[in-house]
N, C-alpha and C positions, 0 to 999 in steps of 0.2 A: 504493500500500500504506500510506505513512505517513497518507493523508490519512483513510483506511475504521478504521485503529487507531485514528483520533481519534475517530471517531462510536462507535467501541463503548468509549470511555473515559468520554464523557460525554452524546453524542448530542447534541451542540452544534454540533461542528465538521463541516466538510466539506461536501457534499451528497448528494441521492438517489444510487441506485446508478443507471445509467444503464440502457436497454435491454436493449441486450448484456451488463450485466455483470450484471444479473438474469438472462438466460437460461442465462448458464456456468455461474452458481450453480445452476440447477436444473439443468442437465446435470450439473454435478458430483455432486449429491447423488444421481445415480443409477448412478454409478460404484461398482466394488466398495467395500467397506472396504480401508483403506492407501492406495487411494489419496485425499491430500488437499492438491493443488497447489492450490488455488483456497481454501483454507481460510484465515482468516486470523487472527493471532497475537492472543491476548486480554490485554491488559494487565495485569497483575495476576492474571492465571489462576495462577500456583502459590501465592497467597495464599489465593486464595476456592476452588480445586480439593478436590475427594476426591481421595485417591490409594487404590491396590486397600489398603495396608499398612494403613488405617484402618479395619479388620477390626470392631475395637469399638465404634464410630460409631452412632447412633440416626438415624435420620430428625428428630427435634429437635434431634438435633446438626447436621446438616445444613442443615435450615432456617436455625436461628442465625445458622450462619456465612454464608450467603448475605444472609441480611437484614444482619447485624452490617456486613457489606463496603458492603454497597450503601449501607446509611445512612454508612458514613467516607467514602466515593468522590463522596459524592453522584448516586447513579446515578438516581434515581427522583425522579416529581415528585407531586404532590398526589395522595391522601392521603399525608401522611407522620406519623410514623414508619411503615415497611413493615414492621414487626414483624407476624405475625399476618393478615397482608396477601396475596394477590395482586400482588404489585409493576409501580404502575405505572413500569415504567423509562421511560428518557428513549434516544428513538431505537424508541419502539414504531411511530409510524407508518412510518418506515424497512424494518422488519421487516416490515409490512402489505403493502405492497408486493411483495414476494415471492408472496403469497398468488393472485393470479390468476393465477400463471404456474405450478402446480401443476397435474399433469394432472388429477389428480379434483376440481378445482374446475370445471375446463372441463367437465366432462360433471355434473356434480351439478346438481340445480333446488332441491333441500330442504338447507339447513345450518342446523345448530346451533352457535349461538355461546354463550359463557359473557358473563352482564351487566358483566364488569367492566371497566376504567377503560383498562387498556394492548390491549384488545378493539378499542376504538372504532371503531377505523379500519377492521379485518376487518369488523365490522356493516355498514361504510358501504360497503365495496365490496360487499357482497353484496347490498345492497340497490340501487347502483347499477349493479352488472350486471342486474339484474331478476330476481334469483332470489329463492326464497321463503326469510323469515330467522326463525326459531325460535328463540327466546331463554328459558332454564330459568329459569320463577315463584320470584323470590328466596327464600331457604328450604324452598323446595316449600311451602308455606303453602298457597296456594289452588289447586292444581295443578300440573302437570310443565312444560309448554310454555305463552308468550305465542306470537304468530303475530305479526309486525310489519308492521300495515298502512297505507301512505304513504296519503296522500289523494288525489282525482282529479288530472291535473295536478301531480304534485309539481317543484318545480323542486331541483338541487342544496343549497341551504340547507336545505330542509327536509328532502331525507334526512339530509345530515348531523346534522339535528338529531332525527331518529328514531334514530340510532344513538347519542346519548346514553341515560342513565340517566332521564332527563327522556321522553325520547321514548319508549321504550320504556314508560313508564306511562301514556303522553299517545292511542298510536298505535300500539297493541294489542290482540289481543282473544285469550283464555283458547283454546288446542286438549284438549279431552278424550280419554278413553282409547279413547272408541268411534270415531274420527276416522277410524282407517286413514290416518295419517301415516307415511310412508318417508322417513326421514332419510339422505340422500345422503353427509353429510361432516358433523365433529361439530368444533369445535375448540375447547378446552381451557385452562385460566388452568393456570400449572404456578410452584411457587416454587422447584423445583428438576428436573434433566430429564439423562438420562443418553443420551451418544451412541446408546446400546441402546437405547431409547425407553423406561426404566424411569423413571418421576415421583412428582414427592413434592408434594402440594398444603399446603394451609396447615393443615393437620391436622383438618378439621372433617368430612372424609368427602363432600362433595358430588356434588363431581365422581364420584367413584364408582358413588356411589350411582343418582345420576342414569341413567349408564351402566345400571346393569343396570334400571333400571327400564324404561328404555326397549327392553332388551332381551325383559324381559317383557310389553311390550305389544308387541311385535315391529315395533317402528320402526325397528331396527338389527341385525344380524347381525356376527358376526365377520370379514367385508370390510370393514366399512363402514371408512374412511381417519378418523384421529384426527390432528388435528394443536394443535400447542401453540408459545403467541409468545413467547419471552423473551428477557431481556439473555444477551451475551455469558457472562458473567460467571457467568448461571445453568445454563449447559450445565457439571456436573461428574460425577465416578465416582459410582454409589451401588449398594454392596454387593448384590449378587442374595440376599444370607441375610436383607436390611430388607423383601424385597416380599411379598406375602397374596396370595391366591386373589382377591379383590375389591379388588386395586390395579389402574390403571388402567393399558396401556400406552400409548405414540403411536407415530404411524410416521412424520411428520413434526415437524422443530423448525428454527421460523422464527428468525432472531435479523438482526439489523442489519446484520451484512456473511455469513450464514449459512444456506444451507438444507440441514437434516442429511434425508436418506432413511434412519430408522435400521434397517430390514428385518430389525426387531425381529418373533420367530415364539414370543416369549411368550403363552399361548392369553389373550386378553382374558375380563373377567368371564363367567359365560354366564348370568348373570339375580342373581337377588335372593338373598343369602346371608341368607334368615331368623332361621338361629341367630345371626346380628349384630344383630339390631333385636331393639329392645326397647320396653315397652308404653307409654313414655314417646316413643317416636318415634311409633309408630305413633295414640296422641292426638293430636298436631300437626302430621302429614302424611295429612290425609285420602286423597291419592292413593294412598300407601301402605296405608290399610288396602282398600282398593276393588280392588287389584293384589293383596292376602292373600285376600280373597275370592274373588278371580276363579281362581286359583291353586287354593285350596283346594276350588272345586269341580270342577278340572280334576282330582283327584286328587290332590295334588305334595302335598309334605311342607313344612308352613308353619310349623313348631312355632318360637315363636321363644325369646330367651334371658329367661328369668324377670326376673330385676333389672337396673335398669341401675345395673353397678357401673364408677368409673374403669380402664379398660383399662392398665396398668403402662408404665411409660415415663417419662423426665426431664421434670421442669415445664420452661417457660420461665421465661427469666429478667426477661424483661420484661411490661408491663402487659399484660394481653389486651383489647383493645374489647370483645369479648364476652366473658362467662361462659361459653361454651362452647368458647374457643381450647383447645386442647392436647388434647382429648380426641376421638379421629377420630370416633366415630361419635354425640355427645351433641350432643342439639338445643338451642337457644341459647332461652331462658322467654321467652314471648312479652312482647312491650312495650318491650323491649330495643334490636330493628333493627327493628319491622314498618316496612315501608312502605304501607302501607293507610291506617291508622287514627290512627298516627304523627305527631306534630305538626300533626292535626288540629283540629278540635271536640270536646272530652270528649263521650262518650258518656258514658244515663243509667248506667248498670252500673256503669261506669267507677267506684273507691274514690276518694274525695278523696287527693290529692299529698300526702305525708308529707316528702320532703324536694326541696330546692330548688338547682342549682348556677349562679352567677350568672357570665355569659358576657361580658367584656369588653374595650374597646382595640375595640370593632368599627372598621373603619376608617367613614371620612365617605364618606355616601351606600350606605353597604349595604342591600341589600336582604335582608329576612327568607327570601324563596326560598332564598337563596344559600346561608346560615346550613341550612337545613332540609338542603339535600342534602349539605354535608357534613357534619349531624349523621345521617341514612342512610346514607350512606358508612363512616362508624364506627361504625356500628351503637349510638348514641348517639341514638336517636329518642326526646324526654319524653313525658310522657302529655300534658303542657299547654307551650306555650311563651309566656310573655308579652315581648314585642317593646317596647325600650325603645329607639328610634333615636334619639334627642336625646341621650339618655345613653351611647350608644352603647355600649348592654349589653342583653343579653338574659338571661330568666329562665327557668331548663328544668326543669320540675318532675316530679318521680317518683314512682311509687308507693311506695318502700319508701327507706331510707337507704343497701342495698345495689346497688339498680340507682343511685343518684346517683353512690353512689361508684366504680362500674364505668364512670359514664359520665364522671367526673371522669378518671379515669385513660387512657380512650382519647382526649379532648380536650390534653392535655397535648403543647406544643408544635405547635399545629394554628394555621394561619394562614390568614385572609381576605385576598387580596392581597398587600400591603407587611407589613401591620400582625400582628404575633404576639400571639392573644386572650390576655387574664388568663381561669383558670377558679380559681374559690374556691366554696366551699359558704355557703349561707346559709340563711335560716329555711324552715318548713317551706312561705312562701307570699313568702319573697323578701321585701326592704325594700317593697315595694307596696302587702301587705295580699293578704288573698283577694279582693278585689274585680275585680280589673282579668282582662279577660281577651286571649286571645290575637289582636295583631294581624296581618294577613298580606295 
C-alpha cells in the first residue's frame, strides 16, 4: 500500500502494478459502489478534492485547482505549465497498463484515442495488440479521424514511435465521413473526472464535440464504452448543476493505482447540438459544415447560433497558449497551433511576419525538430522560424504583435532538457535582418 501511495504522489516511486494486482483492480471496479477495498488512498486528495458543499464552484474553478495542485506537487511532466492543458501526469504509463485488461478493449478492433501527450502509451498498446487506432485531426482542421498506419514489418520501436505526436503525422492517412467507420471504444484526455463519470476537459469543447460528430456520422452509438486516463489527484466531486446536454460522460477512469467502473446512466450527447456552433466554427471545421449539410438534407433542424459571442463564466487566471482557452466552444484563429503549414516554408499568400519573439539558452546540440514540436505542443506554431544553433537561439516570427504575444506567454517557463529557454520579443525580423530564412 505505502509503496502504490508513492507512484500516485509523484509516479516516480515504486513499480508497475503486477498481474494480479491489475486484474483485482478491474474486478474491483466492477463491484457495486461502497464497495472500495482495493481502492487506494490519494495523497493530498482533501486539498485538490471537490467536496458536494462547493455548491458554487465553476468548472474553471475546478480546472484551477487541479492544475494549481498539480503544478505545486509536481505531478506532470512536459509540456508544463499544465495550465490550459490536458495534463501530462507522471505515472500515465502506469495507468496504460490497466487498459488491456478492460473487457471492451478485449473485444473492440476500432478505438479512438485523443493525440495527447499522457495518451501515448494507450496509442501504443492499441497498436501493439493489432487493432485499428483512430486518432481525432488536431483541431478538426482537415477532418475528424487520422487512421494510424504502421508500415510493413513494423518492429516495437516503430510502433512506439507511431504512437507519438510525431508519428501520428508521419504514419497516417485522413478516414472520411463516407468511410463506414465503427468505433468500438473511444478514450478521452479528461482535466478533471468525477467517480460518476461526469468530466471536465480543458474548456475548448473538443472532446465533445468530436463525440457527437461522430455520433452523426454514426460511428458510435450510446454503448459505445468511453474511457479516460488521469492522475490520482484528478478523480474529484463535480456538481451534476456544472454538466450540459453536450458534456461528455465516461464509464471508465484509469489512474495509477485505479480503475473506476463508474456505471455512470447519464444519456451521452446524441449528435450535434447546432444551436452551439457558430458561423465562425463552422469556417474552420470543414467537416463540420459537410455533417450540417448532410443533416440538413436529412430533414433535422440545423439552424445554428447567429454570433459567436463569449459564453459567461470566470476567466483564468493564468496565460492561455491559445486564444481560444477559456471559452468551451471558440475555435482557436488559424496560424496559432496548425500543425500543417506551421513552422514550415512560408507560403506565397502567407503576409510578411510583423512581429518577432527571440527563443533562447537552447541547450548544446539541439535540434530545430525538437524546438518545432514543443512549439505545436503549445500551440505556439510561427508563420517562419529562423534556426540560430551557434547562438543557441531561435527566431519565431508572426503574423501580427498579438499572436507573438500569445505565443510569448505560452513559452514562459518551457524547457528543452536541463536548460530553461529565455523568451523576449524583438524586431519585427529579429537581430538577422529579413534575409535569413528558416533552417530545419
Amino acid at each position: 500500500m505505502e509503496s502504490r501511495a508513492a507512484e500516485g504522489r509523484g509516479g516516480r516511486a515504486g513499480r508497475a502494478l503486477s498481474e494480479p494486482s491489475r486484474s483485482s483492480l478491474v474486478e474491483a471496479a466492477s463491484r457495486p459502489k461502497g464497495r472500495k477495498e482495493e481502492e487506494v488512498q490519494r495523497p493530498g486528495a482533501a486539498r485538490c478534492r471537490s467536496t458536494p458543499e462547493c455548491a458554487g464552484v465553476s468548472k474553471q474553478d475546478i480546472r484551477e485547482r487541479i492544475w494549481d495542485y498539480m503544478e505545486s506537487q509536481n505531478l506532470a511532466d512536459f509540456p508544463r505549465p499544465v495550465h490550459h492543458r490536458i495534463p501530462n501526469f507522471k505515472g500515465a504509463s502506469r495507468a496504460a497498463e490497466h487498459f488491456p485488461h478492460l473487457p471492451p478493449f478485449r473485444t473492440a478492433r476500432t478505438i479512438k484515442v485523443n493525440p495527447d501527450a499522457p495518451q501515448k502509451s494507450i496509442r501504443f498498446l492499441v497498436l501493439h495488440s493489432g487493432k485499428t487506432l483512430l486518432v481525432p485531426t488536431p483541431r478538426l482542421r482537415t477532418g475528424l479521424f487520422n487512421k494510424i498506419t504502421p508500415p510493413p514489418g513494423t518492429t516495437t520501436a516503430v510502433l512506439r514511435k507511431c504512437a507519438t505526436s510525431q508519428g501520428v503525422r508521419d504514419f497516417s492517412v485522413p478516414i472520411g465521413l463516407d468511410s463506414s467507420v465503427r468505433v468500438d471504444l473511444l478514450v478521452v484526455g479528461s482535466v478533471a473526472v468525477s467517480e460518476k463519470g461526469w468530466r471536465i476537459g480543458k474548456g475548448e469543447g473538443y472532446a465533445d464535440l468530436e463525440y457527437a460528430m461522430m455520433v452523426s456520422m454514426g460511428a458510435v452509438c450510446e454503448d459505445t464504452p468511453v474511457v479516460t486516463v488521469v492522475h490520482d489527484c484528478q478523480v474529484t466531486d463535480i456538481p451534476e448543476s456544472l454538466l450540459e446536454d453536450h458534456d461528455l460522460s465516461v464509464d471508465y477512469i484509469l489512474t495509477p493505482t485505479r480503475v473506476i467502473a463508474t456505471g455512470c446512466v447519464r444519456p451521452k450527447p446524441g449528435g450535434i447540438t447546432w444551436s452551439k456552433i457558430t458561423s465562425e466554427m463552422l469556417g474552420k471545421i470543414p467537416v463540420l459544415r459537410s455533417l450540417r449539410d448532410r443533416e440538413r438534407r436529412a430533414g433535422k433542424e440545423v439552424s445554428i447560433r447567429a454570433e459567436a459571442q463569449p459564453l459567461p463564466g470566470p476567466r483564468s487566471k493564468h496565460p492561455a497558449p491559445r486564444s481560444s482557452a477559456g471559452r468551451p466552444h471558440d475555435v482557436p484563429q488559424p496560424g496559432t497551433g496548425a500543425l500543417g503549414a506551421a513552422c514550415g516554408p512560408p507560403r506565397e499568400e502567407d503576409s510578411p511576419p510583423a512581429a518577432t519573439v527571440c527563443v533562447g539558452n537552447l541547450p548544446p546540440g539541439a535540434r530545430v525538430r525538437d524546438l518545432k514540436q514543443a512549439l505545436r505542443e503549445l500551440g505556439a506554431a510561427p508563420q517562419r522560424l529562423v534556426w540560430q544553433g551557434e547562438q543557441r537561439r531561435a527566431l519565431l516570427q508572426y503574423p501580427h504583435a498579438a499572436a507573438a504575444q500569445r505565443a510569448a506567454a505560452a513559452l514562459q517557463g518551457l524547457r528543452l532538457g536541463s536548460c530553461a529557454l529565455t523568451v523576449s520579443p524583438a524586431g519585427p525580423h529579429g537581430p538577422t535582418g529579413p534575409g535569413e530564412r528558416p533552417g530545419s
